[in-house]
C-alpha positions in Angstrom: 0.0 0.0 0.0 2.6 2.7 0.6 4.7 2.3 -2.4 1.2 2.4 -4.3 0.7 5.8 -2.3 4.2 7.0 -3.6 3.2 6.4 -7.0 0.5 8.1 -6.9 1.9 10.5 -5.0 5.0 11.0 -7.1 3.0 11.1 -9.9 0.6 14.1 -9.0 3.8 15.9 -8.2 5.7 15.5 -10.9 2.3 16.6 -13.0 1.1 18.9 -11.3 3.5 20.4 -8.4 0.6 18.7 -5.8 1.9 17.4 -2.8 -1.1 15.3 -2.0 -1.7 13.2 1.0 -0.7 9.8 -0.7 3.1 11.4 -0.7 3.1 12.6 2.7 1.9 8.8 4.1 4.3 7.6 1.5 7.2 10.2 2.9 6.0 9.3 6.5 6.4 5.5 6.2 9.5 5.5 4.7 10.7 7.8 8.0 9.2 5.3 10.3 10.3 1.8 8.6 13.7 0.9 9.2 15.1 -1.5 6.7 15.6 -4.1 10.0 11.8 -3.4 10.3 11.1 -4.1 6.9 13.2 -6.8 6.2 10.8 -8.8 9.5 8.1 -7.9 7.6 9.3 -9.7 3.9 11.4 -12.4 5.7 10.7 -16.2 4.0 9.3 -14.4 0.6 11.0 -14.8 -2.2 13.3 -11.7 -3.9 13.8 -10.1 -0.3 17.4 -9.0 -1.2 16.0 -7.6 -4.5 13.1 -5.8 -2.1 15.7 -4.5 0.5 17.9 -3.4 -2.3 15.0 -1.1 -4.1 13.8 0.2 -0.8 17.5 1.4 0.2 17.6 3.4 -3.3 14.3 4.8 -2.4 15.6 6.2 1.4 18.7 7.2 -0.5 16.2 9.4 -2.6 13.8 10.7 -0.3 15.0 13.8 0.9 14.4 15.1 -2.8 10.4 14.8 -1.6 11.0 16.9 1.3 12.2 20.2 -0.5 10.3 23.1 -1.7 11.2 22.4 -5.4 13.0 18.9 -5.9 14.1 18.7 -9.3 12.8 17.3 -12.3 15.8 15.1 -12.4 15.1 13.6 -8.6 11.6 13.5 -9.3 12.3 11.2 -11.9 14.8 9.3 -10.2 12.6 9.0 -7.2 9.5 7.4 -9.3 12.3 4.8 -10.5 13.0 4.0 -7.1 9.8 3.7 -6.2 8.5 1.9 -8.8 11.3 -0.9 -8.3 10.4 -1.0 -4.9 6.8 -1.9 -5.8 7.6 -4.3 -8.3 9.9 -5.9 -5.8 7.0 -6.3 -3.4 4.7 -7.5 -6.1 7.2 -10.1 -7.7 7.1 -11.3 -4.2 3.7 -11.8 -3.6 2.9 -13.2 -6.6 5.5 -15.7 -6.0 4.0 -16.2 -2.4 0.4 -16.7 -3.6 1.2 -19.4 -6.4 2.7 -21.4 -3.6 -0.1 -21.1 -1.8 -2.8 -23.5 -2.2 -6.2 -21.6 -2.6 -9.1 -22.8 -0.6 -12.3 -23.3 -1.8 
């Protein structure tokens, strides 16, 4: 859910200069999970160095959200990261959820 809010968020920035509320929950969780934190969360699930590695490159990044006029350049750069971190997580559950038998 929160790298679906920094798309989002990200994206009405980059569009429109709009820092909506999806980029401030986005900006807020990346302050408040640690990688350690994180990596409790995605431990057993497949790709969790590849998810560890994108959400680094994202906290490398964030502090381009928090000025008053990031670049276009880290705006750009910062959508990447977030998108990789997304795709990360998704690769993941997708894996998770064919392993997992569904119940009917």
């Amino acid at each position: 859910m929160a790298a679906a809010n920094g798309i989002t968020g990200i994206g009405l920035f980059q569009d429109y200069r709009l820092k909506a509320p999806e980029l401030q929950e986005f900006i807020n969780y990346c302050k408040e999970t640690t990688e350690a934190s994180l990596s409790e969360v995605v431990f057993g699930v497949p790709n969790v160095a590849d998810i560890i590695r994108a959400y680094r490159e994202v906290l490398v990044r964030l502090s381009c959200l928090e000025e008053e006029v990031p670049s276009d350049e880290d705006l750009l750069a910062m959508r990447g990261a977030i998108e990789q971190f997304y795709n990360a997580l998704n690769d993941a559950y997708l894996a998770v959820k064919r392993r997992v038998p569904v119940k009917e």
